[in-house]
C-alpha positions as CSV (number, residue, x, y, z in Angstrom):
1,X,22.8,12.5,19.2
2,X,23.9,13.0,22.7
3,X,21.8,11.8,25.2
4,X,21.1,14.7,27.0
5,X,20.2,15.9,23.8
6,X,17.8,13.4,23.1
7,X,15.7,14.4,26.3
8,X,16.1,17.7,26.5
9,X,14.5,18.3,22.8
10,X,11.1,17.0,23.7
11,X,10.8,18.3,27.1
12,X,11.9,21.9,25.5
13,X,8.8,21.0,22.9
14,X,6.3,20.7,25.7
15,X,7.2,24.3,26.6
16,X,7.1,25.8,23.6
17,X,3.4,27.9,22.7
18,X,0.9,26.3,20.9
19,X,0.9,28.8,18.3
20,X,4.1,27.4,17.1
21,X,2.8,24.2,16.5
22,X,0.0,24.8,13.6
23,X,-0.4,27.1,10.6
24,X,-3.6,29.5,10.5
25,X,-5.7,27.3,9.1
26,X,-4.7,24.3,11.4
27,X,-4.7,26.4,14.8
28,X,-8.4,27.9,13.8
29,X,-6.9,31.2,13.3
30,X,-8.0,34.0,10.5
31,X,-7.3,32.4,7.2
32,X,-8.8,35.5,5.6
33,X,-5.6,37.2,6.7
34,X,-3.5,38.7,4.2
35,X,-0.6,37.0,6.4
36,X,-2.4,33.7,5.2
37,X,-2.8,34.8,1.1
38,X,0.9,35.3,1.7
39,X,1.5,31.6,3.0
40,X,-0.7,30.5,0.1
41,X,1.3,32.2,-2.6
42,X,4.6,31.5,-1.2
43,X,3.5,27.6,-1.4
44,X,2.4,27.7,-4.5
45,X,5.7,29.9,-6.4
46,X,7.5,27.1,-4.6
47,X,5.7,24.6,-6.4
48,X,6.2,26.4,-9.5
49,X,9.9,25.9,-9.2
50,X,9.8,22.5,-7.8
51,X,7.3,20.4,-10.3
52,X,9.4,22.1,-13.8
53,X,12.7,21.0,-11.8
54,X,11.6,17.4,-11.2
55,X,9.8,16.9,-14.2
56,X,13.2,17.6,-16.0
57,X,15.2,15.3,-14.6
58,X,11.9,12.7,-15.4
59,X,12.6,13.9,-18.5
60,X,16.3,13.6,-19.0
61,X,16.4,10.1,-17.2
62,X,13.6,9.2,-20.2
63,X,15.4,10.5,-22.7
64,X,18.7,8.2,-21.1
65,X,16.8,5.2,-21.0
66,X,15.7,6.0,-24.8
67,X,19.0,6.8,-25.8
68,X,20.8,3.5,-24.4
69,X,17.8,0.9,-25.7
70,X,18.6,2.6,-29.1
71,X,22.5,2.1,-28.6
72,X,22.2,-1.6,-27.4
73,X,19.7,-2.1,-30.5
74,X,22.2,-1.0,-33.0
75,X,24.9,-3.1,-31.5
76,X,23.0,-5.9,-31.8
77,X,22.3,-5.1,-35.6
78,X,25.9,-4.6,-36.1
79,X,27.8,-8.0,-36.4
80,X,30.8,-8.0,-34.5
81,X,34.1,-8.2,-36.6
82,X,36.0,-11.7,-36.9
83,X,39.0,-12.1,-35.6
């Protein structure tokens, strides 16, 4: 980053409202709000894509570790052909 960037950024932060800086249930505001159950069940459908996305690739990197201790035990079985 530039260097006038690099001061300019905080100094721009100290500036900015206090509202910006804090959800409602943070800043004290109404988290009875429907604005609020909004928050909440945009979090949590965000979840609900994340966690099924990341526990698939656990998954599929499982199933590739599987997969190659299998191959590397049936090479060993196999003898290897004499020249």
């Amino acid at each position: 980053m530039k260097p006038l960037l690099k001061f300019l950024l905080p100094v721009l932060a100290l500036f900015a409202p206090a509202k910006t800086f804090a959800c409602a249930a943070c800043y004290g505001g109404n988290i009875d709000s429907p604005m609020a159950d909004g928050m909440n069940w945009g979090i949590f459908a965000l979840l609900g894509v994340i966690v099924p996305v990341l526990v698939t690739f656990l998954a599929f990197f499982i199933y590739l570790i599987r997969k190659s201790e299998a191959l590397a035990k049936a090479a060993e079985k196999i003898p290897a052909p004499e020249i």
